[in-house]
LUMVO-775570 format. One line per 4 residues: number of its first residue (from 1); their letters; for each residue y, x, z of C-alpha. Coordinates in Angstrom, 2 decimals, always signed. Layout:
<pts>
NUM) A) Y X Z ~ ...
</pts>
This chain:
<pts>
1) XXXX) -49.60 +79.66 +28.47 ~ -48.90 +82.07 +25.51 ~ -51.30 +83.36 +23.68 ~ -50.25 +87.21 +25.10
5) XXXX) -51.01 +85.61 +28.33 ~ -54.04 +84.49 +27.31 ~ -55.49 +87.85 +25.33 ~ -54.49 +89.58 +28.46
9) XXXX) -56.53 +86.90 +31.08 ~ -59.38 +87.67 +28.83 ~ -59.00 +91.42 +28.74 ~ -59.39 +91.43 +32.23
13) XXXX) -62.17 +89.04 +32.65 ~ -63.71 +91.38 +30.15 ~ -63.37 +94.15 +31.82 ~ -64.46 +92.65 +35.30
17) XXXX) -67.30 +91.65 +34.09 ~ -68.62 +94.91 +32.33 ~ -70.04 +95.82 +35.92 ~ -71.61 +93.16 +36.84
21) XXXX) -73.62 +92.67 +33.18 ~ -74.26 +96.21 +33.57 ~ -75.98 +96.26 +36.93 ~ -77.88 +93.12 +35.68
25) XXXX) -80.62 +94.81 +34.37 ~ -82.77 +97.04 +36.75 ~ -84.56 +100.41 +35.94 ~ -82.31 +101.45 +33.21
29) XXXX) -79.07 +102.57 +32.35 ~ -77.10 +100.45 +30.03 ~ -74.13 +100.57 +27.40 ~ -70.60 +100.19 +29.75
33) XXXX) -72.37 +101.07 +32.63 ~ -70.18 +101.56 +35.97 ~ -71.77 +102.69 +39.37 ~ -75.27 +103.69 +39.68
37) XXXX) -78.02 +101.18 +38.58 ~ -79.06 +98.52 +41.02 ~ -81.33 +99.95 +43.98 ~ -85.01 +98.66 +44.21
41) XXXX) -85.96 +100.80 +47.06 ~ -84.63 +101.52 +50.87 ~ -83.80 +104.96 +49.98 ~ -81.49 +103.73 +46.98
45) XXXX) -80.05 +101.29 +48.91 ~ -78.94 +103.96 +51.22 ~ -77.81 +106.24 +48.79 ~ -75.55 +103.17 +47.32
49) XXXX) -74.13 +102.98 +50.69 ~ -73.36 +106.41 +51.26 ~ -71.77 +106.25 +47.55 ~ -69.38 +103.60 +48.52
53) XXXX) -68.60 +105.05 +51.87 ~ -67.50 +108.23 +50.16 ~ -65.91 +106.34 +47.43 ~ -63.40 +104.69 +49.58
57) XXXX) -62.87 +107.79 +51.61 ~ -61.81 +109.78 +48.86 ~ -60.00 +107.48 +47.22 ~ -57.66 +106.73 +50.53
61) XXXX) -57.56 +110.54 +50.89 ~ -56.23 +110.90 +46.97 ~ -53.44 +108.04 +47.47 ~ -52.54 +109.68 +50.77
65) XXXX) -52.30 +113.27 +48.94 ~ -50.51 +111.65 +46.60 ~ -47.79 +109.40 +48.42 ~ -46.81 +112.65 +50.28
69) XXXX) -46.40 +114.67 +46.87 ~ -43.52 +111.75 +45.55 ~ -42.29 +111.66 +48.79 ~ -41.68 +114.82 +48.97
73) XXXX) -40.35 +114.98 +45.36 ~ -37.66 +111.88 +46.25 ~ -36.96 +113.39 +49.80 ~ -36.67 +116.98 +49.50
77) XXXX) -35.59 +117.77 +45.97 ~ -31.95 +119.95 +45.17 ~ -30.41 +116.43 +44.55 ~ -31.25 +114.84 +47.61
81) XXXX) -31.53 +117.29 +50.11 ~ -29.00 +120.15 +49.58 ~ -29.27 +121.54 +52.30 ~ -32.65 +122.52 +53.17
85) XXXX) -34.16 +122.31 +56.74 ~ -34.97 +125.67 +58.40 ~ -37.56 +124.21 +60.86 ~ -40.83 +126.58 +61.19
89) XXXX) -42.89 +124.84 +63.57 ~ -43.70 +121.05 +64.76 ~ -46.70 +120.87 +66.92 ~ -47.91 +117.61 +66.50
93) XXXX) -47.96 +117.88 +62.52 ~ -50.37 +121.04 +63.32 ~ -52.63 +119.53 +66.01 ~ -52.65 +116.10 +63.28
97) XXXX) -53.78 +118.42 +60.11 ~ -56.39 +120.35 +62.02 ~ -57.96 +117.42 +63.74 ~ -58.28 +114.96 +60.64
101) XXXX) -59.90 +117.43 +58.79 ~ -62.68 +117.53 +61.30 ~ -62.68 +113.81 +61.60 ~ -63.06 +113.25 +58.40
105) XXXX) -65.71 +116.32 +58.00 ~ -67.70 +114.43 +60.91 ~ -67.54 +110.99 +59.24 ~ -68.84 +112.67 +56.45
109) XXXX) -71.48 +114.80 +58.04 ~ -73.06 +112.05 +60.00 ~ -74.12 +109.98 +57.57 ~ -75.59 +112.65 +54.82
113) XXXX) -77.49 +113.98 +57.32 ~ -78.93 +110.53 +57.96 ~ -79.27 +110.08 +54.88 ~ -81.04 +113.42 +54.42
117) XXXX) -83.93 +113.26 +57.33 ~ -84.44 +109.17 +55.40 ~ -85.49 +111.05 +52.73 ~ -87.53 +114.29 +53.55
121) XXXX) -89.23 +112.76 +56.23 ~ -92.34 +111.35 +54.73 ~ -93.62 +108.00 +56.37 ~ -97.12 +107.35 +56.26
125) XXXX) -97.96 +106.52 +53.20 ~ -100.30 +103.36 +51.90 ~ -101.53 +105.59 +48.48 ~ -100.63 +108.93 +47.25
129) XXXX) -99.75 +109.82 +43.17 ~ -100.15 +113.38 +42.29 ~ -97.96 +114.40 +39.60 ~ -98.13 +116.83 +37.17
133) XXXX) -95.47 +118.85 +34.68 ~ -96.82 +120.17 +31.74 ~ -95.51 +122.85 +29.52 ~ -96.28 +120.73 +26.90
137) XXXX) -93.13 +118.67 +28.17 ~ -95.49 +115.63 +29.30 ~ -96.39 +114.22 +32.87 ~ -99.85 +113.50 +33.96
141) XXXX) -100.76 +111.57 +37.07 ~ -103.64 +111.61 +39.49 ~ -105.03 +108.67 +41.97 ~ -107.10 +110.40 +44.28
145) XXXX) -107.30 +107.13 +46.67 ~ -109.38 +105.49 +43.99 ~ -111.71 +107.97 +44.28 ~ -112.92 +111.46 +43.06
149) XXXX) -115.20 +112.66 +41.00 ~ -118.08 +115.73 +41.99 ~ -115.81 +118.20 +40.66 ~ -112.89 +116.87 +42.98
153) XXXX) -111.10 +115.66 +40.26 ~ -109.33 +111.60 +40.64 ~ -111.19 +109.43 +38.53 ~ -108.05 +107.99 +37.76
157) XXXX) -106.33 +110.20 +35.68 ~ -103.94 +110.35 +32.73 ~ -101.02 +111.76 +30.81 ~ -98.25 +110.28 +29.70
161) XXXX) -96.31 +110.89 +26.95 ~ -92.54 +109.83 +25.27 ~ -93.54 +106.35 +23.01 ~ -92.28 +107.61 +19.55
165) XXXX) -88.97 +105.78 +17.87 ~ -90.42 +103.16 +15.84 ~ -93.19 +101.82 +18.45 ~ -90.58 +101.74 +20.64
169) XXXX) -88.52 +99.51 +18.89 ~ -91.92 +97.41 +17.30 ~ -91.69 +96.97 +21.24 ~ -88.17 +96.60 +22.34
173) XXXX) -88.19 +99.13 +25.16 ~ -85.75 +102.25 +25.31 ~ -86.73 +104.83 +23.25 ~ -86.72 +108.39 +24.88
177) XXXX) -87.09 +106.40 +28.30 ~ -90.51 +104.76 +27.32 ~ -94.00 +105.76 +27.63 ~ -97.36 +105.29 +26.20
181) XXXX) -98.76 +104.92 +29.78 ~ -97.22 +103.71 +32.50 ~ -97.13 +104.81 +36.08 ~ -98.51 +101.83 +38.22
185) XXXX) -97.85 +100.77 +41.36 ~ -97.88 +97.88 +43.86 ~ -94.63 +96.88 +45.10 ~ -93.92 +97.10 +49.04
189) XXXX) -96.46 +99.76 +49.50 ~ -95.21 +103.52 +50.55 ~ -96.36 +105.55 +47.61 ~ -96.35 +109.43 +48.35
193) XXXX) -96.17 +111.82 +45.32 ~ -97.64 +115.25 +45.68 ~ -95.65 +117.13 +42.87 ~ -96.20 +120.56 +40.91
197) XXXX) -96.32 +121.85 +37.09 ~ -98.78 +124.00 +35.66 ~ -99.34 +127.14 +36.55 ~ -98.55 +128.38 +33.33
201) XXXX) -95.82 +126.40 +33.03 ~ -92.31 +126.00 +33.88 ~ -89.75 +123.87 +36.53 ~ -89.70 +120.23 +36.03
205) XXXX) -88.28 +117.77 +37.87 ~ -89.54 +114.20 +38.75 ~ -86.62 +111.83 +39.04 ~ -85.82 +107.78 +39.57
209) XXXX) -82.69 +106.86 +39.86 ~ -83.69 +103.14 +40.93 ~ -85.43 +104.90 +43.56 ~ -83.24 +107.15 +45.01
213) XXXX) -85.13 +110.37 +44.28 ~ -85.79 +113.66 +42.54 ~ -88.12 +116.08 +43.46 ~ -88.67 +119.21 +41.56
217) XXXX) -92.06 +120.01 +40.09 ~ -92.62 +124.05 +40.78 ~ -95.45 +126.11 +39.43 ~ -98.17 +127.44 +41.79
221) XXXX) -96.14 +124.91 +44.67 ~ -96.89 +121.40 +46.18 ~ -93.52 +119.66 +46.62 ~ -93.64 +116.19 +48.76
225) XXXX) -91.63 +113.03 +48.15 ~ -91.81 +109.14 +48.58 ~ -90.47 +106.17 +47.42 ~ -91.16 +102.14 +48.18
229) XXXX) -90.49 +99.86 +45.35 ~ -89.32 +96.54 +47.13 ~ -88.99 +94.70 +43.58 ~ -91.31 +93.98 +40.94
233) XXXX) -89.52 +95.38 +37.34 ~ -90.14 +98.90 +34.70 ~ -88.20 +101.43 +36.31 ~ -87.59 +104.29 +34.38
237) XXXX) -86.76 +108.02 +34.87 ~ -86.68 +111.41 +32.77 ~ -87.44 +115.09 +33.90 ~ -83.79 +116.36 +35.33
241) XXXX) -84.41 +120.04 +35.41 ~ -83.70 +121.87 +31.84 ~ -86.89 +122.84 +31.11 ~ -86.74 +124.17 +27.44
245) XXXX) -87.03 +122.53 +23.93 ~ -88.10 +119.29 +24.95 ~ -86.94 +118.64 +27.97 ~ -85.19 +115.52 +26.35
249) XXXX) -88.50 +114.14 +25.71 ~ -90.00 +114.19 +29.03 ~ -89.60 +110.12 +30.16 ~ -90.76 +108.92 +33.22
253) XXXX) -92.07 +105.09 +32.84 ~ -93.17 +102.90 +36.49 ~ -94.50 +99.58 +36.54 ~ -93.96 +97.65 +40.46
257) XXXX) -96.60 +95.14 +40.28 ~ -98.11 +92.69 +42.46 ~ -100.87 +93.30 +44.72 ~ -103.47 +91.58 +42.77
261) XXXX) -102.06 +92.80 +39.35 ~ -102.57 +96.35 +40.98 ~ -105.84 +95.57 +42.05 ~ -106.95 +94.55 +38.52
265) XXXX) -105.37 +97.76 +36.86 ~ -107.02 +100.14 +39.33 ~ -110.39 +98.36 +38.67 ~ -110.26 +98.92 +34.47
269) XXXX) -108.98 +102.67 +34.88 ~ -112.04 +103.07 +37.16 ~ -114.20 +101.99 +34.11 ~ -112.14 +104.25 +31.73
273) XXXX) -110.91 +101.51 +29.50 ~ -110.20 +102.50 +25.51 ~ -106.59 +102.57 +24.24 ~ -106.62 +99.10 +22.97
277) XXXX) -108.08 +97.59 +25.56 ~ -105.87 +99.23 +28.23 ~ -102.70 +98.34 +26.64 ~ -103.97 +94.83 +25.55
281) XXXX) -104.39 +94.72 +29.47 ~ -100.76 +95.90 +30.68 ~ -98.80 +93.64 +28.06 ~ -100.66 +90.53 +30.59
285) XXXX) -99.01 +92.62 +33.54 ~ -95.66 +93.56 +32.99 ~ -93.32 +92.81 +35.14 ~ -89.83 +91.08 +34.56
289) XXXX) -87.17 +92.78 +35.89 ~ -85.18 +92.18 +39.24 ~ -87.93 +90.08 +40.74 ~ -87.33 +90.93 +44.77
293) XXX) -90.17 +91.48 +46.56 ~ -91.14 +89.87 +49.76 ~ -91.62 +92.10 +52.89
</pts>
């Protein structure tokens, strides 16, 4: 084999595998990416599907478009054809280009809207987040089912904030995507978010790609959304509504643990833990990525 051959073989495998290292790593996007970063939730995996589904279609539709256009070109031009046909009408090319269009408009239709009543119809859910914009361009979260305090506030309750450049690379995690705190959950468990922004604040929005959501975060309004982690990993997310200045800074940063793990967690926020002793605590929690949890 010559050595062209053999630069070329590798091109390829090069390039063939640039997805799959991509998608390796789940809860971030990465350098080459291609597609949409692997799914760790139902809804996700839904969205991928609907994604591929319309990726095909459109695709067939474009070659289609486009065999017609040369053909055409070769069949009809001055050269070829010089004598042009004077036909008007043809009845079955009319009834064919009106009914495809619905067809296709149907196969279309019917699975968005699946897709659609998946996701606004909330399923009951085993805990509930609140979340929080800020107009300081910062998220803070709120676990009512651990409890309240006498004012009605959660006893679990805390702000998160984008982990600055050099921590973030003291800790080898993405900078911008990173937080100081992370939003913890327990995989396999419906979590429902309850999601607004100050009242003297702007539009945010909450987003997760892994998850297969966004939900807007609206002054002076309660906005509803869900999402079911089915692997253990650090999923992360940024605020996807341009909200001013800093809306670059404005990460989103959840942690799918175990049961137990979860357990443990919820039990040292509910003694209101100091910094060090908090984060000394996640570091023995963290999960690895792409670890598929059991149903």
């Amino acid at each position: 084999m010559t050595s062209l051959k053999i630069r070329i073989l590798a091109g390829i495998s090069a390039f063939v595998a640039i997805p799959s290292a991509a998608m390796a790593d789940v809860g971030k996007p990465v350098n080459w990416q291609m597609g949409m970063q692997d799914s760790a939730s139902p809804m996700q995996d839904f969205v991928n599907s609907f994604h591929n589904w319309m990726l095909v279609l459109i695709t067939v539709i474009t070659l289609f478009v486009l065999a017609l256009l040369i053909y055409v070109m070769v069949r009809f031009n001055a050269k070829a054809n010089p004598v042009p046909s004077k036909t008007t009408h043809n009845s079955l090319i009319e009834v064919v280009w009106t009914l495809v269009p619905v067809l296709i408009l149907a196969a279309v239709a019917i699975p968005s809207f699946k897709l659609l009543f998946y996701q606004r119809v909330i399923p009951a859910a085993d805990m509930t987040i609140k979340v929080i914009g800020n107009p300081s361009w910062n998220w803070t979260y709120e676990y009512p089912d651990l409890g309240v305090n006498d004012d009605k506030t959660a006893k679990v309750s805390f702000t998160s904030y984008l982990l600055p450049e050099d921590k973030a690379k003291a800790d080898n995690v993405p900078y911008l995507l990173a937080t100081d705190t992370p939003v913890v959950v327990p995989v396999n468990k419906t979590v429902k978010l309850i999601v607004t922004a100050d009242p003297e604040g702007i539009i945010h929005s909450w987003a997760m790609p892994a998850f297969g959501m966004q939900i807007n975060a609206i002054p002076g309004r309660l906005n509803e959304d869900w999402f079911k982690a089915n692997k253990e990993g650090v999923f992360y997310g940024q605020c996807e509504e341009l909200c001013g200045k800093d809306h670059a800074y404005m990460p989103i940063e959840v942690w799918a643990v175990s049961e137990e793990n979860y357990k443990a967690w919820s039990d040292l926020e509910l003694k209101q833990p100091k910094p060090d002793e908090l984060n000394a605590f996640l570091k023995t929690i963290r999960p690895t990525p792409a670890k598929v949890a059991s149903n």
